[in-house]
C-alpha positions, -999 to 999 in steps of 0.1 A, spaced: -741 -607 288 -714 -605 314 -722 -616 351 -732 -587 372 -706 -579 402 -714 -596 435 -710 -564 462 -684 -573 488 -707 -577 515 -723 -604 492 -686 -619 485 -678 -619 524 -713 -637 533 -706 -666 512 -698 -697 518 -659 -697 506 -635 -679 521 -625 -642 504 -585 -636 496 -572 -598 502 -537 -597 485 -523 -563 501 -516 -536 472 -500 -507 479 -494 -490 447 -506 -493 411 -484 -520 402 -495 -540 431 -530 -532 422 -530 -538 387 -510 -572 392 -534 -586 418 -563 -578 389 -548 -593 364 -542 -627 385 -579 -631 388 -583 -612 423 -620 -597 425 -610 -577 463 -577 -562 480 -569 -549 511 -547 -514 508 -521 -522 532 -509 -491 558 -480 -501 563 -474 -506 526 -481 -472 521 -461 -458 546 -430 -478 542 -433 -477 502 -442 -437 497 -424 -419 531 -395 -449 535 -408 -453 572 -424 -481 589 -461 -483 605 -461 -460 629 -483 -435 627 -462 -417 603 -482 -419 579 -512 -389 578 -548 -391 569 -540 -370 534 -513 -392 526 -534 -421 530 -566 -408 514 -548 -397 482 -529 -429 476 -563 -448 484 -579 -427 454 -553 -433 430 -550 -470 434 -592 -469 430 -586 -451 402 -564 -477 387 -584 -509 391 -617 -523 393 -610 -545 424 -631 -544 454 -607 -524 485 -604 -525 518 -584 -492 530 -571 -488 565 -582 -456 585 -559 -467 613 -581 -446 645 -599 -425 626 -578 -399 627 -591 -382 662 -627 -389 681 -660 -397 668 -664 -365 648 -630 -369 630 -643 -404 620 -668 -390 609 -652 -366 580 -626 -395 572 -658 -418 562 -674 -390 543 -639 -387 523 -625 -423 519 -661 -434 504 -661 -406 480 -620 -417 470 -638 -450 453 -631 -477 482 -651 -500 488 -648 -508 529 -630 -489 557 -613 -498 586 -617 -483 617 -594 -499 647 -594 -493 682 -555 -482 694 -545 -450 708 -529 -427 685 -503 -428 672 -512 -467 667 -487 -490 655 -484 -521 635 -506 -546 652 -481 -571 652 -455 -546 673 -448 -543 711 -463 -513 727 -498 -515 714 -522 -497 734 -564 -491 733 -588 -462 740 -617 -475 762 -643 -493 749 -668 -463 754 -648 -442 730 -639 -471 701 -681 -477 703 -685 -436 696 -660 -440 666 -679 -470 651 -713 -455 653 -703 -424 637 -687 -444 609 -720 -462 603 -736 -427 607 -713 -411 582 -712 -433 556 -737 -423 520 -742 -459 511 -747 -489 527 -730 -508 502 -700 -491 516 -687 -513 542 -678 -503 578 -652 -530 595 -643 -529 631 -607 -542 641 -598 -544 676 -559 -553 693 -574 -565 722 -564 -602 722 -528 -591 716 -532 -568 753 -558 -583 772 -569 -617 756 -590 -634 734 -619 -629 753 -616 -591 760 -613 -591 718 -642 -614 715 -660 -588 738 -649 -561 720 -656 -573 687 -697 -581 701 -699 -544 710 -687 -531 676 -712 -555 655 -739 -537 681 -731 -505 669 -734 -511 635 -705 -526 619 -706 -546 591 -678 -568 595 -649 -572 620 -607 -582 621 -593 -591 649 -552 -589 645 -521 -607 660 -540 -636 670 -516 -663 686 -526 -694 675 -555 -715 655 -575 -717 687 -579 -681 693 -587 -674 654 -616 -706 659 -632 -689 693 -635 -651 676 -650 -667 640 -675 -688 661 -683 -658 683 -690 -635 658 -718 -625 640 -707 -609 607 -675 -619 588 -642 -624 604 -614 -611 586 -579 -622 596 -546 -615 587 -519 -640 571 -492 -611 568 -463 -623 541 -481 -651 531 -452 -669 521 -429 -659 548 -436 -674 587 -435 -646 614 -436 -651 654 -470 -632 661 -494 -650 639 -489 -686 626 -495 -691 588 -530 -705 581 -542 -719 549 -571 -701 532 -588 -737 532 -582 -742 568 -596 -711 575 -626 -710 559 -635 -744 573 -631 -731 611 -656 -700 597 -634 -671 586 -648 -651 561 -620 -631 549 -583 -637 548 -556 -606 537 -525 -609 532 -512 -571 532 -475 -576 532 -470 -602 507 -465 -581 477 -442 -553 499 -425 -584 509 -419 -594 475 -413 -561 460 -381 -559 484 -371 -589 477 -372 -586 439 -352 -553 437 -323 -561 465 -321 -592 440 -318 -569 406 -296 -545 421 -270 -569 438 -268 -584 403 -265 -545 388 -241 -537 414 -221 -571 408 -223 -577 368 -228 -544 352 -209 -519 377 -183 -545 393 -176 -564 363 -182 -543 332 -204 -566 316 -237 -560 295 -265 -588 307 -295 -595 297 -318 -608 332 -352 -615 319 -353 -638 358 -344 -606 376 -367 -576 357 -404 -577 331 -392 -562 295 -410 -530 283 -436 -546 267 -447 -564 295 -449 -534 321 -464 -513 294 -491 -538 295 -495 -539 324 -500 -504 334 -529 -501 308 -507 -486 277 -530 -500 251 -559 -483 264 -542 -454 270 -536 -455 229 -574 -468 223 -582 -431 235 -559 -412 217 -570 -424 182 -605 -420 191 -601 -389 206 -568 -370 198 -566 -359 161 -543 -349 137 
């Protein structure tokens, strides 16, 4: 008999520490599946800088998001995060994006507190709405939502614009009102990431960013590390974006050089998967299981 599935608020109350690999497509989705990930964080920015070409900035509008949030649930059987940014307007706007990102198959939404159009939390220029107004948005997520299994997180940029107490504050207030867990982003060192875990009363995500790449916001924390100083959750929603880049300037330089400079016919099995292997991936066999059960002749 297989094991029944743990709910994510189960996975985030235990004792380890919970990895997020950021997807932001179905590739990045199904890849993270097959490499033994149970949960995933949809990244924002991943969306917005893989689908419109433009970075995290608001660009990016609730439909967009919402669709591409359905079709990567659609596509996996991981546990997801997605990223609601503000909510899309005031407490009654949050209110119809719960209702429609819990019915697109996700499994927790996050609901920050920036003035719109936010930004990346790890850019200049960050600004927040009062704390009155973020406390509205969070009780009428709670409010909104059909199942409690469906989790409600509460992310706040305060330590980034006022300090790690104002975010420590913040972060109380949210849990208050009903939140279910909490992320506090662009934290500056080890310190800060320590005071908000031992302050706060559900899970702690935080965010490693590239995950194999340093950046000057947020120092690079081991998962190990972190779970011992009580974080609950660690994502990492730019690794695979980070990768992804990576991977094709690397195939096409090698295009552009060998095969359009030079004339030459290559074979780089270190530079791009064959056709069998992304055909397994993206679920081909079953795709064929279906058709000679159900398609006939």
């Amino acid at each position: 008999m297989a094991l029944e599935s743990k709910s994510l608020l189960k996975l985030l109350c235990e004792r380890k520490i919970t990895i997020f690999p950021g997807v932001y497509d179905g590739y990045s989705a199904r890849l993270v599946s097959v490499s033994g990930f149970e949960t995933a964080t949809i990244s924002g920015a991943g969306l917005s800088e893989s689908r419109l070409g433009w970075a995290d900035r608001g660009i990016l509008t609730f439909k967009d998001n919402l669709n591409a949030c359905a079709e990567i649930a659609s596509c996996c059987d991981l546990k997801l995060v997605a990223d609601a940014d503000t909510g899309y307007g005031n407490a009654v706007n949050v209110h119809f994006t719960v209702k429609a990102f819990e019915r697109a198959g996700v499994h927790c939404l996050s609901i920050e507190d920036q003035v719109f159009p936010k930004r990346c939390g790890h850019m200049s220029g960050k600004r927040l709405i009062s704390l009155s107004e973020a406390k509205d948005k969070i009780k009428a997520a709670v409010d909104a939502r059909t199942s409690d299994e469906f989790l409600i997180r509460a992310r706040t940029d305060a330590a980034n614009i006022d300090g790690v107490n104002a975010a420590v504050d913040r972060l109380g207030e949210y849990i208050e009102c009903g939140a279910d867990c909490v992320f506090a982003d662009a934290l500056h060192n080890i310190d800060d990431i320590k005071t908000i875990a031992s302050a706060a009363a559900k899970p702690l995500f935080v965010n490693m960013g590239f995950g194999l790449r340093k950046r000057s916001t947020t120092p690079l924390i081991s998962p190990t590390e972190l779970e011992s100083i009580g974080v609950k959750a660690v994502s990492y929603p730019r690794l695979l974006t980070s990768a992804a880049v990576r991977g094709m300037r690397l195939a096409i330089d090698a295009f552009n050089s060998d095969v359009v400079g030079k004339g030459l016919t290559v074979d780089r099995p270190d530079l791009a998967v064959d056709f069998d292997e992304l055909n397994e991936l993206v679920g081909l066999d079953f795709l064929s299981s279906l058709e000679e059960r159900f398609v006939k002749d």
